[in-house]
Kinemage of the C-alpha trace (Angstrom):
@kinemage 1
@onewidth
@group {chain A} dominant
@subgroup {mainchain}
@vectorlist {calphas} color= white
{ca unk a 1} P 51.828 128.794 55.459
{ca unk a 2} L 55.346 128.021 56.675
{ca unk a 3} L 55.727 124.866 54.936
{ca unk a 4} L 54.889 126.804 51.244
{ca unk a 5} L 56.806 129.510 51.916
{ca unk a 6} L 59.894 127.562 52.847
{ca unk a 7} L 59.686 125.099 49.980
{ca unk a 8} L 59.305 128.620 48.401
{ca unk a 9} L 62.222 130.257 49.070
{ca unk a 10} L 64.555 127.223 48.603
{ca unk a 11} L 63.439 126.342 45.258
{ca unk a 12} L 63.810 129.856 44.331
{ca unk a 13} L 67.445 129.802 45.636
{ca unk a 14} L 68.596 126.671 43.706
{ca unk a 15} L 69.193 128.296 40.300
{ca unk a 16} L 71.346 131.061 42.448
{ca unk a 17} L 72.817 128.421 43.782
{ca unk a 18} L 74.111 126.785 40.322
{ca unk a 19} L 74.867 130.051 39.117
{ca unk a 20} L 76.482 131.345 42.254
{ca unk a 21} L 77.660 128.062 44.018
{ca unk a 22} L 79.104 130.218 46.518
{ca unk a 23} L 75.440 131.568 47.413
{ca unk a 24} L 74.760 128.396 47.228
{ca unk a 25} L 77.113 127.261 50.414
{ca unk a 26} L 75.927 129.935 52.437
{ca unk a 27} L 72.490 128.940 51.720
{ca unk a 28} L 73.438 125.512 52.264
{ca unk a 29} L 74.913 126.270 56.084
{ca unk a 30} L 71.969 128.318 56.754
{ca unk a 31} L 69.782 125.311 56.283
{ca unk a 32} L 72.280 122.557 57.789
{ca unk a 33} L 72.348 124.528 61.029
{ca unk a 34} L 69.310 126.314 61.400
{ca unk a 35} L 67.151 123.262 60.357
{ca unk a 36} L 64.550 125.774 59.128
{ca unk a 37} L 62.290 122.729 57.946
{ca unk a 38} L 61.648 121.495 61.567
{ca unk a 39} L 59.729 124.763 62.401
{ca unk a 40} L 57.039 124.004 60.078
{ca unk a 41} L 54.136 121.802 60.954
{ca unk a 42} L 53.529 119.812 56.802
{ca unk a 43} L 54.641 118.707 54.168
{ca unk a 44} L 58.175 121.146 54.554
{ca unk a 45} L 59.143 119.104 57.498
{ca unk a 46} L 60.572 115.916 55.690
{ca unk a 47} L 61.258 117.134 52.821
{ca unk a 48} L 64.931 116.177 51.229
{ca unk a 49} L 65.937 119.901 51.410
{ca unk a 50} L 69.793 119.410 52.307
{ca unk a 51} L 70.068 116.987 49.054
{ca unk a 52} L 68.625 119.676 46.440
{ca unk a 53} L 70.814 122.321 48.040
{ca unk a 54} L 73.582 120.176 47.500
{ca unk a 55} L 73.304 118.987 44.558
{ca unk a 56} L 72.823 122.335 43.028
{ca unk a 57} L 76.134 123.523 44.266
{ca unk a 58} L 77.560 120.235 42.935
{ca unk a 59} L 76.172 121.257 39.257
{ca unk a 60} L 77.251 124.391 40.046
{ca unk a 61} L 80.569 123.377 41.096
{ca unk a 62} L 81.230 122.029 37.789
{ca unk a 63} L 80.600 125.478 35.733
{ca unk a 64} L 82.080 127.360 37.608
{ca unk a 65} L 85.217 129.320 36.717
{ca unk a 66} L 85.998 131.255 39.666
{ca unk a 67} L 87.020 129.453 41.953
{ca unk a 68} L 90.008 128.658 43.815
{ca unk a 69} L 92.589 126.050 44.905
{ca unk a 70} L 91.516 124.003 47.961
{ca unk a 71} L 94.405 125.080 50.932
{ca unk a 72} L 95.876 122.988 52.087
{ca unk a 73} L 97.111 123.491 55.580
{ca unk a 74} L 98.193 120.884 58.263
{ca unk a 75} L 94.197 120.683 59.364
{ca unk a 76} L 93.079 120.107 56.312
{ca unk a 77} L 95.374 117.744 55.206
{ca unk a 78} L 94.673 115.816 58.683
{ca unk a 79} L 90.935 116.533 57.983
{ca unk a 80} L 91.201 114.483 55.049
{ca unk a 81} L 93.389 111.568 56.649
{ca unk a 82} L 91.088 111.355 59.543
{ca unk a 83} L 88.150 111.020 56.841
{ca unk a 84} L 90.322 108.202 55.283
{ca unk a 85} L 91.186 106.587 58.742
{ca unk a 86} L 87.122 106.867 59.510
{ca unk a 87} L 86.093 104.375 56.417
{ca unk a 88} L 89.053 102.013 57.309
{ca unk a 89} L 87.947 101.582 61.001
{ca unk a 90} L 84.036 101.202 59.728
{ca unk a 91} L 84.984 98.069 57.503
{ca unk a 92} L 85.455 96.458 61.117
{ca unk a 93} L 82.731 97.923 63.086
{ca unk a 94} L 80.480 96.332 65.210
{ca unk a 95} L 77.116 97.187 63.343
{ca unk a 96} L 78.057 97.521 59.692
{ca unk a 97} L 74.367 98.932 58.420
{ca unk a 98} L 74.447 101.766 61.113
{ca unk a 99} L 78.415 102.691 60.961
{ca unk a 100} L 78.053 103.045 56.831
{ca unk a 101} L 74.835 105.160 57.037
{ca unk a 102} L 77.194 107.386 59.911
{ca unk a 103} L 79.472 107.179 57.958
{ca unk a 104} L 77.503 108.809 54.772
{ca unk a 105} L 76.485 111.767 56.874
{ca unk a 106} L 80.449 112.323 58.140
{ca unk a 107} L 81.460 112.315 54.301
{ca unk a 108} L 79.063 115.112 53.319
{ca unk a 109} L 79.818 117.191 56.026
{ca unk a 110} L 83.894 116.748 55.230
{ca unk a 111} L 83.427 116.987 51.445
{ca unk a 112} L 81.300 120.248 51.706
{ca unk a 113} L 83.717 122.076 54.080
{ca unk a 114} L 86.146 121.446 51.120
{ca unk a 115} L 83.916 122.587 48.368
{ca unk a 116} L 83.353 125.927 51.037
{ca unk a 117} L 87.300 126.540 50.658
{ca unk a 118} L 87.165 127.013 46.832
{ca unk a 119} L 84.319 129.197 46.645
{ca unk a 120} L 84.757 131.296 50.415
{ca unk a 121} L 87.584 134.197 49.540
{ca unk a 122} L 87.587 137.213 50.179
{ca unk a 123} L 86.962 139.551 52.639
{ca unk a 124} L 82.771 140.169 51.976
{ca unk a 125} L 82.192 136.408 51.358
{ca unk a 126} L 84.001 135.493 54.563
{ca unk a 127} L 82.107 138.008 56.564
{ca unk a 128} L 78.415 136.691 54.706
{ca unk a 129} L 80.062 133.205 55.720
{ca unk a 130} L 80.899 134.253 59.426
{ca unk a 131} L 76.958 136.187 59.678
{ca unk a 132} L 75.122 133.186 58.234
{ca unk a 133} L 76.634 130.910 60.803
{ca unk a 134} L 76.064 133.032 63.172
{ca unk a 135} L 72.916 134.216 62.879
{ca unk a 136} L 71.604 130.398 61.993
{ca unk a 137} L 72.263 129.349 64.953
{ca unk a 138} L 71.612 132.670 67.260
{ca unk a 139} L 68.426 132.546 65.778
{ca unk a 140} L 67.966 130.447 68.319
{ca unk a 141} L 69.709 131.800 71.021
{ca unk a 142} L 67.589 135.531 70.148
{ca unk a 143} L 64.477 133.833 70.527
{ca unk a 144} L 65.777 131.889 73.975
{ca unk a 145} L 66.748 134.540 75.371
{ca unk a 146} L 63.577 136.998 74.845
{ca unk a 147} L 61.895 133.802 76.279
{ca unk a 148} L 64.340 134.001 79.495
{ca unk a 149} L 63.582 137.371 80.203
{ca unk a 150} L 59.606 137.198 79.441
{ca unk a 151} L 59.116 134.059 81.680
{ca unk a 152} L 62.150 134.161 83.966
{ca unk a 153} L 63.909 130.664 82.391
{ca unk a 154} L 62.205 128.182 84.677
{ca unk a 155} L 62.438 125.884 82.210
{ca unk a 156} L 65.220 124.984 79.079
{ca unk a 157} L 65.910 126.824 76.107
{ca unk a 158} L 65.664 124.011 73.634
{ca unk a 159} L 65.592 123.782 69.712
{ca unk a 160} L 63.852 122.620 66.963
{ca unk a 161} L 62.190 119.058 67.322
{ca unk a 162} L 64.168 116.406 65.465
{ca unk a 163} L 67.522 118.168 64.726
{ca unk a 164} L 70.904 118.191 66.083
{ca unk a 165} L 69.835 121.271 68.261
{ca unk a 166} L 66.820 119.057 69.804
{ca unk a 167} L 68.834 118.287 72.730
{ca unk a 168} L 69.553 121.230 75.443
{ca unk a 169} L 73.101 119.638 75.671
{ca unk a 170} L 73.554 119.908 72.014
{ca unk a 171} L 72.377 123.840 71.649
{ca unk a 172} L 74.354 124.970 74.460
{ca unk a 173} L 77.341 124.160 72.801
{ca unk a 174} L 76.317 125.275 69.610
{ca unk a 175} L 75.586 128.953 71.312
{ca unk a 176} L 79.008 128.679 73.196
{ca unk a 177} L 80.562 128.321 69.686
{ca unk a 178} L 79.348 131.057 67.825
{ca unk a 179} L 78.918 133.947 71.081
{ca unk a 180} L 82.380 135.293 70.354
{ca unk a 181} L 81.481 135.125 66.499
{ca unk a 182} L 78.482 137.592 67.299
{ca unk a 183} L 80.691 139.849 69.208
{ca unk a 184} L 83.565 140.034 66.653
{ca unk a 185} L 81.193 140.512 63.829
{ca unk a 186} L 79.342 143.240 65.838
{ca unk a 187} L 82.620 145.060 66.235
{ca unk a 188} L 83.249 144.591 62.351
{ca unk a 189} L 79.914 146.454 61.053
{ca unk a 190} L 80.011 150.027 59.801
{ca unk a 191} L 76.087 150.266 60.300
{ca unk a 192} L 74.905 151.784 63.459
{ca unk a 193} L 71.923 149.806 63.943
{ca unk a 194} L 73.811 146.508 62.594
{ca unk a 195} L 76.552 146.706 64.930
{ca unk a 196} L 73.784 147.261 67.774
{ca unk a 197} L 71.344 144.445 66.368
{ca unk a 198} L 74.354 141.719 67.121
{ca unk a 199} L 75.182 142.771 70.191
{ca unk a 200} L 71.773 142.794 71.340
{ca unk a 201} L 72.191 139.186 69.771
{ca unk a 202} L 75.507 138.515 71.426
{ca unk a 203} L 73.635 139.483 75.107
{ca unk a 204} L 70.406 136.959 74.531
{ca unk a 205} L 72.677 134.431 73.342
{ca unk a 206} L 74.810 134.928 76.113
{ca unk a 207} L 71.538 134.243 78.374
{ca unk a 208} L 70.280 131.637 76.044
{ca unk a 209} L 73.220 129.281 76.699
{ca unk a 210} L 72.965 129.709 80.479
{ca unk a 211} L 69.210 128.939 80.125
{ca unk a 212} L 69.716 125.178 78.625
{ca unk a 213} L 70.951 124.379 82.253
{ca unk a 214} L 73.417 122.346 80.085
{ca unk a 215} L 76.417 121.970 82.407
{ca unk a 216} L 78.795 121.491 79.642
{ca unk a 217} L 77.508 125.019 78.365
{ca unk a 218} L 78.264 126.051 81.620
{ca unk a 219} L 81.690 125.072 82.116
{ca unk a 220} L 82.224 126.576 77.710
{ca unk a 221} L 80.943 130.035 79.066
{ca unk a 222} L 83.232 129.866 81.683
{ca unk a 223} L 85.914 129.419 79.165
{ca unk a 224} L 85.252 131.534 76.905
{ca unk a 225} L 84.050 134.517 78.983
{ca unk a 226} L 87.269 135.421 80.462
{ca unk a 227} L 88.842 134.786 76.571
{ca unk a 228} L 86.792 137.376 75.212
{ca unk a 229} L 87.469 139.494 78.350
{ca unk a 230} L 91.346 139.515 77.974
{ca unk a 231} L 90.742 140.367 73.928
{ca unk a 232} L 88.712 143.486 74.809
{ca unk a 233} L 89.689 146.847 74.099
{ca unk a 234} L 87.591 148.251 77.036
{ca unk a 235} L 88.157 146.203 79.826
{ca unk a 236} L 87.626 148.735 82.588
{ca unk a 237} L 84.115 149.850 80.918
{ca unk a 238} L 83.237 146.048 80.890
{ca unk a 239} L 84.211 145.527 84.788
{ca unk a 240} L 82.424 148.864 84.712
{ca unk a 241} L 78.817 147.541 83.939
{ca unk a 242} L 79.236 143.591 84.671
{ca unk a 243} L 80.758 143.685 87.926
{ca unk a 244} L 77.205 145.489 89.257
{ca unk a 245} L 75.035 143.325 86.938
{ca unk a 246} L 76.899 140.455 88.283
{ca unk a 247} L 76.172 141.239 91.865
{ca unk a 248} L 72.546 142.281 91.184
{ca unk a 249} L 71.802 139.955 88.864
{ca unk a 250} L 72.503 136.789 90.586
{ca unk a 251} L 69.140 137.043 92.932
{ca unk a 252} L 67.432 137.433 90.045
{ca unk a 253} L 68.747 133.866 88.879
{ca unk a 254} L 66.490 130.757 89.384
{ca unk a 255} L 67.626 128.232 92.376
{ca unk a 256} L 67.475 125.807 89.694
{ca unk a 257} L 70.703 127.218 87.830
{ca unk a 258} L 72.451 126.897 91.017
{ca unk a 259} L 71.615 123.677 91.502
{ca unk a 260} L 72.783 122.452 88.042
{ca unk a 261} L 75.861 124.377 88.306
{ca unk a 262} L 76.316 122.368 91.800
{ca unk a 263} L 76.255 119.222 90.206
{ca unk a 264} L 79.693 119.716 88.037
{ca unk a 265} L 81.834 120.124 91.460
{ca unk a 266} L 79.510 117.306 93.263
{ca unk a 267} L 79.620 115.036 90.414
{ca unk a 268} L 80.294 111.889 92.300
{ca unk a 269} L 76.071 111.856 93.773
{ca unk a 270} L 74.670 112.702 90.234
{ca unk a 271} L 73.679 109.309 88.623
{ca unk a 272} L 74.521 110.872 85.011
{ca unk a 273} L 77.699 111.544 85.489
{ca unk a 274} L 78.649 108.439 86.812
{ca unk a 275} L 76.803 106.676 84.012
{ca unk a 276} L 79.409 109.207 81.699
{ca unk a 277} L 82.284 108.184 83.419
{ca unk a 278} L 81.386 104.391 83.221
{ca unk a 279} L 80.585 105.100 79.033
{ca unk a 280} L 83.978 106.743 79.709
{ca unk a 281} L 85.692 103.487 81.109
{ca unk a 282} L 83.760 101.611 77.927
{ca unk a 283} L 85.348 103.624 75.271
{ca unk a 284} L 88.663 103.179 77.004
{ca unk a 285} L 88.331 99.540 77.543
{ca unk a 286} L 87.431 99.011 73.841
{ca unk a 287} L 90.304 101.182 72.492
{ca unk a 288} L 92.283 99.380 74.443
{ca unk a 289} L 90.722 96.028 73.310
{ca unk a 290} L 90.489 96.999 69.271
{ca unk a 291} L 93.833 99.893 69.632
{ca unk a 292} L 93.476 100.460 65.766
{ca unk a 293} L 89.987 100.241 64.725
{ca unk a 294} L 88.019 100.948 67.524
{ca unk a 295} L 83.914 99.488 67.359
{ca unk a 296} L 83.109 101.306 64.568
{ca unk a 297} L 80.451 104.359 64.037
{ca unk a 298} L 77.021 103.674 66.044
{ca unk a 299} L 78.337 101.083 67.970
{ca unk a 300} L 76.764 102.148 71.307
{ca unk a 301} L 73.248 100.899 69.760
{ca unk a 302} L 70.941 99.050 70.895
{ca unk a 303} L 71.565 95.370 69.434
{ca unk a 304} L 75.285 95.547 70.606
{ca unk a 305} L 73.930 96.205 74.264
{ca unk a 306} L 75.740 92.697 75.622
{ca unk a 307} L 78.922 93.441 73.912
{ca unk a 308} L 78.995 96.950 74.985
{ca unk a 309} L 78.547 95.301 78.772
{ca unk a 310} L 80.896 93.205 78.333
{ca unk a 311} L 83.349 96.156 78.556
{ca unk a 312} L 82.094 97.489 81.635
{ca unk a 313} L 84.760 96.915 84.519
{ca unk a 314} L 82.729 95.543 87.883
{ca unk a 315} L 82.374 98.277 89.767
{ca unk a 316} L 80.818 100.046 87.219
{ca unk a 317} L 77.978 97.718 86.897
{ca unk a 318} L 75.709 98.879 89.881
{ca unk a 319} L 74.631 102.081 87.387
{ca unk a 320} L 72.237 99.643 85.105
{ca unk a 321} L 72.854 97.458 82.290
{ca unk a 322} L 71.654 100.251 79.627
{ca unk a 323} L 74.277 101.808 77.121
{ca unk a 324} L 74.625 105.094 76.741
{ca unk a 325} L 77.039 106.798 74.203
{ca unk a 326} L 80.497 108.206 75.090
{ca unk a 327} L 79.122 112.141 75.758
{ca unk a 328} L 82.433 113.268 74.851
{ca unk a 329} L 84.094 114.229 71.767
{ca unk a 330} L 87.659 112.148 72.914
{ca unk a 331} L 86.040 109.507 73.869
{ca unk a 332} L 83.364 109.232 71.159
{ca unk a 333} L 86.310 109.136 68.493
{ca unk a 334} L 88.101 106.993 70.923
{ca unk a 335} L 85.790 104.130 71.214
{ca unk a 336} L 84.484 104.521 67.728
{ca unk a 337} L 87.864 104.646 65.646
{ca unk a 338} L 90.850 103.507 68.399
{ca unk a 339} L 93.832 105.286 69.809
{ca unk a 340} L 95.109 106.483 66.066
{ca unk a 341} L 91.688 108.561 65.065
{ca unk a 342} L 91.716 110.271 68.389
{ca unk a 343} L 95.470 111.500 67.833
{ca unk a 344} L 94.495 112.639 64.372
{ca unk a 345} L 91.564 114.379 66.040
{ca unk a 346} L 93.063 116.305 68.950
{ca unk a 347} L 96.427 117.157 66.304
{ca unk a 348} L 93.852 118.471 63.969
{ca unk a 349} L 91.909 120.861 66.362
{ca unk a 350} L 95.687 121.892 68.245
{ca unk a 351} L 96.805 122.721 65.061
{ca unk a 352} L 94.261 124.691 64.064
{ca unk a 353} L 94.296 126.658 67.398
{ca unk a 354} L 97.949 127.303 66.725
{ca unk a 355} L 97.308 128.559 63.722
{ca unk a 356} L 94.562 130.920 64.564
{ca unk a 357} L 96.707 132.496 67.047
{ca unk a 358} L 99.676 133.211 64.416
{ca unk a 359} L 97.079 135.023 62.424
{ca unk a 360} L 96.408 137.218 65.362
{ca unk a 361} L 99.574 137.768 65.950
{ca unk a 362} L 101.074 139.028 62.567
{ca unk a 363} L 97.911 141.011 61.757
{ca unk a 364} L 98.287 142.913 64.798
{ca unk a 365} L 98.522 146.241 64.417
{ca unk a 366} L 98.053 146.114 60.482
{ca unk a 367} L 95.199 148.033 59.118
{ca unk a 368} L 95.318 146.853 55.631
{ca unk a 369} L 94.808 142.794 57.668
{ca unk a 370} L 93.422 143.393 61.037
{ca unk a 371} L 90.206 142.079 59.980
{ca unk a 372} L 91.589 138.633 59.531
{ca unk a 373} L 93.433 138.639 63.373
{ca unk a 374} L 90.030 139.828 64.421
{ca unk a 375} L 87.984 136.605 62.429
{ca unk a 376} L 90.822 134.461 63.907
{ca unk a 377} L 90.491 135.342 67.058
{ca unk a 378} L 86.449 134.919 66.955
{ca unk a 379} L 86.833 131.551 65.912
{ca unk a 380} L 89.827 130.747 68.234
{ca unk a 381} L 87.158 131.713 71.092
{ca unk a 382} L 84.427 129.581 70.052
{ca unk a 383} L 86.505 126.432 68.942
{ca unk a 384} L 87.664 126.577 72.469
{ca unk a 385} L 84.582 126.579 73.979
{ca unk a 386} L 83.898 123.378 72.157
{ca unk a 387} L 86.909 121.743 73.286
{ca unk a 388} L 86.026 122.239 76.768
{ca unk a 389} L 82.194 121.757 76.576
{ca unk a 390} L 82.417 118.894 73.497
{ca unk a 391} L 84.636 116.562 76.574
{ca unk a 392} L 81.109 116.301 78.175
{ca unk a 393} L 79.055 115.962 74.979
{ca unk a 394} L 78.922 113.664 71.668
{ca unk a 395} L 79.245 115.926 68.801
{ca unk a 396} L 82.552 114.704 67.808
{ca unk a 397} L 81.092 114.937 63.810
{ca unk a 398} L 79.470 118.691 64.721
{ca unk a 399} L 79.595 120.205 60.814
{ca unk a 400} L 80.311 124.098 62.747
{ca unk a 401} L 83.751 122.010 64.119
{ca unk a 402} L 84.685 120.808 60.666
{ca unk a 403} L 83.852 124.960 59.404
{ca unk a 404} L 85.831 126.418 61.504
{ca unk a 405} L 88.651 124.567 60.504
{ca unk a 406} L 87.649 125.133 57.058
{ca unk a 407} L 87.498 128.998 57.827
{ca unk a 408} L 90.764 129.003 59.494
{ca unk a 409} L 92.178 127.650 56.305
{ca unk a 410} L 90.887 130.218 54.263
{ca unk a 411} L 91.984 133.079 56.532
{ca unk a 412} L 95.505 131.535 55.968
{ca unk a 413} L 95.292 131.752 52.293
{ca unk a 414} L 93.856 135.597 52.805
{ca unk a 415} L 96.831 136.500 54.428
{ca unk a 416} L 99.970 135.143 52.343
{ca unk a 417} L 99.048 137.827 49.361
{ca unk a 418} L 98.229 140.529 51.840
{ca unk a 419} L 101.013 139.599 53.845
{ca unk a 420} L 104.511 140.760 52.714
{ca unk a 421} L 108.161 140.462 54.276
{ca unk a 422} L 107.177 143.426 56.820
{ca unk a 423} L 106.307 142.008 59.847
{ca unk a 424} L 109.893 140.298 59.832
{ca unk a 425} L 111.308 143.973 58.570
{ca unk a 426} L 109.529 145.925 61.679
{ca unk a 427} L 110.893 143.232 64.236
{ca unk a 428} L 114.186 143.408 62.618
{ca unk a 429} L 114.610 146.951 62.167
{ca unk a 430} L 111.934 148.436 64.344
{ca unk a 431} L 109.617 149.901 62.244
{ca unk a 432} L 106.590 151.378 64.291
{ca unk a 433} L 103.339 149.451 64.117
{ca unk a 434} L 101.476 152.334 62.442
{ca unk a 435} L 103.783 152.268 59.559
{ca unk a 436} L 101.406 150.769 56.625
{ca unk a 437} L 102.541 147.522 55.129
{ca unk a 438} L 102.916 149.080 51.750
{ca unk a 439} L 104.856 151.625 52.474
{ca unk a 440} L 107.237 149.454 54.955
{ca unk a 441} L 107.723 146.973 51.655
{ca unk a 442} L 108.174 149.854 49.390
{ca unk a 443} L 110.721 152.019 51.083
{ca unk a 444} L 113.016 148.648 51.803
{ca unk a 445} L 112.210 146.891 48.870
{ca unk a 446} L 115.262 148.688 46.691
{ca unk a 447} L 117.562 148.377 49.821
{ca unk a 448} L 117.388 144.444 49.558
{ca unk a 449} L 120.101 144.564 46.847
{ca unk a 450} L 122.457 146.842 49.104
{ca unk a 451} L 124.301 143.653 51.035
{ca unk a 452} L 126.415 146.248 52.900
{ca unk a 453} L 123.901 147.541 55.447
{ca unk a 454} L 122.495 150.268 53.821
{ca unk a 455} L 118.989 148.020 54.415
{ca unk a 456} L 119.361 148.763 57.755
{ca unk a 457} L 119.406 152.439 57.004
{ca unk a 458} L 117.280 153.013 54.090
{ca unk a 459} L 114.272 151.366 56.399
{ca unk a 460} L 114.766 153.088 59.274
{ca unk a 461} L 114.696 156.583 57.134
{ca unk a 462} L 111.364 155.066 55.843
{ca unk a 463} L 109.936 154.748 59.551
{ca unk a 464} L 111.290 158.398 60.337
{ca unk a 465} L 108.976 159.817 57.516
């Protein structure tokens, strides 16, 4: 029954998704992340879903009128170069069938986040953009953390079978990501029983992602907890209610959280995370070995197991003789693509940060833009969390990374109509913050041809009214 209605539903969508191609990249997000196919037990399950999707936004791509210039920011432009940089290095890499067919699935997720900027404008599109990526992915996180509570969380929230979420690791992160994206978009919603419904989400999720027992979850909570603390507006009602729930609540936790969360301090007597640290040392030795090209996409597999070795400094060797991958975003792009790529990469995700936190600071205080500050500050959160959990993990190619980039793009190009001269006339002069931006830009918009300080004046009289 879940297979046909599925196969269903997405067949019915891919007309709305040639007539509407930007439909069709929200329903194309809401499949990529959710994997909806691996919860049904037929014929749905393998089916090449993702490539009808896609190429009914390509068709639709090409009729359509409406959309809009790609922008291009610093990130995006470095997006792009890193893409370029990615098929240079995997003309040298060590296992040429596996690195190309990486490679494929790396140039569908970059080329779609650019086909998202055109289409994604807006204030209601960004917001059905934010939702669906949130709610794809706390799907999971709802129905982990209803589990928790009914069973106690003995054992790991995990996802779907066969998909990037498979992996406890994997879905921890993913939660970490989009927590402050349910909490922003809670705060956003006019509906009383919407705003309630994602904040009940934001709470399971919240539980969910301690419930993997993925320590790199762990150590993203405790990032991003005290991020989303400082950008209340309630602080003391929050200390208010978790400083007892805290205190209460931490009998109630299993020994086994305790134990995991142990582990990250006494790291030295846990057999994975030396075998991390040696993958660690690999990457390192290789990049320094191969500076420009690294070994390629894949290389950590299986037939390149003596060459990989080979890179392992002595006192490394008494962990095994088995290769594991780099279980960290730096080093991943590190060993794959050389010292180069991961410059590209860290300058791309720094400059996005930095420019997240200049939207939130010249929307502050703005009615008429507040909602982008607040979307900024959401995904500032989140990619933050994935900087510090995605150093313990491998999803260096994680297609939510590449969005929120994308996003941050198109919250840029929002701004520059909305935004006029007056942030720069309310520092200058000091017009009050609840002065509207129209009416700032209006009343000093005659003065600018007065060169003999009568700008000065005439703005000031348009604060005093």
């Amino acid at each position: 029954m879940r297979d046909i209605a599925l196969t269903a539903v997405i067949i019915g969508l891919l007309p709305v998704c040639v007539w509407r191609p930007w439909i069709g990249i929200l329903v194309w997000y809401w499949f990529g992340l959710m994997n909806p196919h691996r919860l049904t037990f037929s014929f749905a399950y393998s089916m090449q879903f993702g490539m009808m999707i896609g190429a009914a936004i390509l068709i639709g791509f090409l009729l359509a009128k409406d959309r809009k210039p790609i922008p291009w920011t610093r990130e995006m432009v470095l997006m792009i170069l890193l893409m370029i940089y990615y098929t240079f290095t995997t003309f040298f890499a060590w296992d040429p069938a596996a690195a190309w067919t990486q490679w494929e699935k790396v140039t569908k997720i970059v080329l779609m986040t650019y086909i998202a900027t055109m289409f994604i404008y807006g204030r209601d599109r960004i917001r059905a953009l934010l939702l669906v990526i949130a709610l794809s992915i706390g799907f999971y996180g709802i129905k982990g953390g209803i589990w928790v509570i009914l069973t106690g969380g003995g054992e790991r929230v995990m996802g779907p079978d066969a998909s990037f979420l498979a992996e406890n690791n994997h879905l921890g992160l993913a939660l970490v990501m989009i927590i402050p994206l349910l909490l922003f978009l809670a705060r956003d919603q006019q509906g009383t029983w919407r705003r309630r419904g994602l904040y009940a989400s934001f709470g399971l999720n919240l539980i969910a992602a301690l419930f993997t027992y993925s320590r790199g979850a762990m150590l993203g909570l405790a990032t991003i907890i005290p991020l989303l603390f400082l950008r209340t507006k309630r602080k003391f009602l929050v200390l208010l209610i978790a400083i007892p729930l805290v205190y209460y609540g931490q009998d109630l936790l299993p020994e086994k959280i305790y134990k995991r969360a142990d582990k990250i301090e006494g790291y030295e007597q846990d057999e994975s995370a030396m075998q991390r640290l040696r993958a660690w040392t690999v990457a390192f030795n290789i990049a320094k070995s191969l500076p420009l090209t690294g070994a390629g996409f894949e290389f950590e597999s299986h037939p390149n197991k003596g060459r990989w070795f080979s890179f392992v400094d002595p006192e490394w060797r008494i962990y095994g003789e088995s290769t594991h991958a780099a279980h960290s975003i730096y080093f991943q792009v590190l060993g794959q693509h050389g010292f180069v790529a991961l410059g590209m990469f860290v300058a791309m995700l720094l400059f996005t940060m930095a420019t997240l936190q200049r939207l939130r600071r010249v929307t502050r205080g703005d009615s008429e833009v507040e909602w982008i500050g607040n979307y900024a500050a959401a995904i500032q959160v989140g990619l933050a969390g994935y900087m510090v959990s995605g150093a313990f993990l491998n999803l260096a190619y994680f297609d939510l990374m590449y969005l929120y980039i994308a996003c941050t793009a198109i919250l840029s190009r929002e701004l520059k109509p909305a935004r006029k001269p007056e942030p720069l006339l309310r520092r200058r002069f000091g017009i009050p913050q609840e002065t509207g931006a129209r009416a700032a830009i209006e009343g000093a918009r005659p003065a600018q041809r007065d060169r003999n300080g009568m700008l000065r004046r005439r703005v000031r009289d348009q604060s005093d009214k």
